[in-house]
N, C-alpha and C positions, 0 to 999 in steps of 0.2 A: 556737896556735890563733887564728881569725879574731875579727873584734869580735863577728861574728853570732855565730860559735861558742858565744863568751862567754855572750852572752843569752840562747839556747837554754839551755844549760846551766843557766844562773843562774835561769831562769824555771819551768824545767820538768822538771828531776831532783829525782827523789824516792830515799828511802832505808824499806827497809824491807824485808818480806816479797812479795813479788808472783808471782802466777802469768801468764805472757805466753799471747797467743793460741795458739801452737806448745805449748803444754802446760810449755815449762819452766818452772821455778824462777828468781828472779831477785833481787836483794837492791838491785837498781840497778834505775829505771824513768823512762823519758822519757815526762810525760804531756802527749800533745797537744794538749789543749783547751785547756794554761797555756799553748803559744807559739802557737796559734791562735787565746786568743780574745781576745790583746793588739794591737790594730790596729796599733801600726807595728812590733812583731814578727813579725807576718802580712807584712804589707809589703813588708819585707825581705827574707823567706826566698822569698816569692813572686818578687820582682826578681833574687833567685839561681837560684830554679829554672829559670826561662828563659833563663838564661843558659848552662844544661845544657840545654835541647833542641836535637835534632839537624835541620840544613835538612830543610826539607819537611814535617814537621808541619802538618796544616791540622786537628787536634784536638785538645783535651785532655780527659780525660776522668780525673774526679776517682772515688775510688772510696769507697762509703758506711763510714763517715763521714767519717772524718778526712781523705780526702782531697781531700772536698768544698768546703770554705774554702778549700784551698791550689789546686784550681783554677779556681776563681772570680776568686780574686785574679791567678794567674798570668794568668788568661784578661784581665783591665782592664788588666795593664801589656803584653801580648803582641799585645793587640786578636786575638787567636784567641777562636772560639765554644768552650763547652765542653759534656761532657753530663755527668750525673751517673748515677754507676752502680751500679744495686744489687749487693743479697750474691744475690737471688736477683727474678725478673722478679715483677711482680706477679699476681696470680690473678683481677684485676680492674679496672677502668678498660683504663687504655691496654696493661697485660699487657705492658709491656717490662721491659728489662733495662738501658737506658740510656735516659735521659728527656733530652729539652731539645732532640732531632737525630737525625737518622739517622746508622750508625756506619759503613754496609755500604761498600767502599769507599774508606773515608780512609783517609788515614795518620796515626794515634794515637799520642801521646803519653798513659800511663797514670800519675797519680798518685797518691800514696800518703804516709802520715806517717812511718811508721817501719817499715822490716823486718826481721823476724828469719828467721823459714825460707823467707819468699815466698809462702807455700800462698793467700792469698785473694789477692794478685796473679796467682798462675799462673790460679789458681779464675776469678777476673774474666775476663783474657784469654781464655781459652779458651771463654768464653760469646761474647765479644766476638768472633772471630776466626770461632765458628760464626757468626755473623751476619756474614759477610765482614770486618769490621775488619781493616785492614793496620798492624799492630801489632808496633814491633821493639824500642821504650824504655817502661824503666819510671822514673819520678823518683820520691825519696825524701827527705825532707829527713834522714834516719838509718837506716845502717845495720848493724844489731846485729850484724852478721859470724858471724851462727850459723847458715851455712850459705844464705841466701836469694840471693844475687850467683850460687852456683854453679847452685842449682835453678833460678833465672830461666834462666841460660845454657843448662841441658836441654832449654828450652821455646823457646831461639830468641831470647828476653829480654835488651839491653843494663839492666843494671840501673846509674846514674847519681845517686850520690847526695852532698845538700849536703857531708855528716859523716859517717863511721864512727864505732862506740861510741867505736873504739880512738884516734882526734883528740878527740873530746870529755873521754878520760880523761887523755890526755896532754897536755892543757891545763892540766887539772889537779894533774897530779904534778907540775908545772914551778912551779905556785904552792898548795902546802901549805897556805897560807891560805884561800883558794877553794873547797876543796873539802872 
């Protein structure tokens, strides 16, 4: 596994009981806001994410919450604008669904922290997309391989991400100690 790997890991797995957003059961949990809210761990995974987007991107659009950090920062080292996008448009003030730009028309890059079944990434898009959005990647810095890589793919969705669960664990089988 990579040095980032390592960090990710080392910062931000927890052990316990957990319920995921998809409803499953989990005894293993990547929490985002530990390699988010360490600035040269943001940094870093930001400097990797871009380096998974695909030419012609002219947005990034971070999605609430956690994927909001990650494209902020992607957006200072990419020098791309970004918007940020809600779970659901507001009923008030400016009544969007993505704040910071107009989305209708570009071509979107969609991020996100961590996927497991995909359902608020598809959920996003698809609000996105009703507003024209031209949207064919989703970036992730992890992806729990429970099914969200193949949903994305139903919706049209490159789904592109730092890690899989299954790189993060086998980083760790290889050193016993670590984990």
């Amino acid at each position: 596994m990579s040095e980032l790997g390592d960090h990710i890991y080392d910062r931000a797995r927890l052990k316990g009981e957990f319920r995921l957003r998809s409803g499953a059961p989990s005894s293993e949990y990547f929490d985002k806001y530990l390699f988010e809210s360490d600035p040269r761990l943001l940094r870093e995974i930001a400097e990797a994410l871009v380096g998974l987007l695909p030419a012609g991107v002219e947005l990034l659009a971070g999605l609430e919450l956690g994927g909001v950090p990650l494209a902020v920062v992607a957006s200072q080292v990419s020098g791309l604008p970004t918007v940020f996008v809600r779970k659901a448009a507001k009923p008030y003030g400016t009544c969007r669904l993505a704040e910071g730009g107009e989305v209708g028309g570009r071509r979107i890059a969609v991020i996100e922290d961590v996927v497991t079944s995909g359902g608020q990434v598809i959920e996003s898009c698809r609000e996105l997309r009703s507003r024209e959005a031209d949207i064919a990647t989703a970036l992730c810095v992890i992806d729990r391989e429970a099914g969200g890589r193949e949903n994305l793919a139903d919706e049209g969705l490159d789904l592109r991400s730092l890690f899989t669960m299954s790189q993060l664990q086998e980083g760790r089988a290889a050193d016993p100690a670590r984990s």
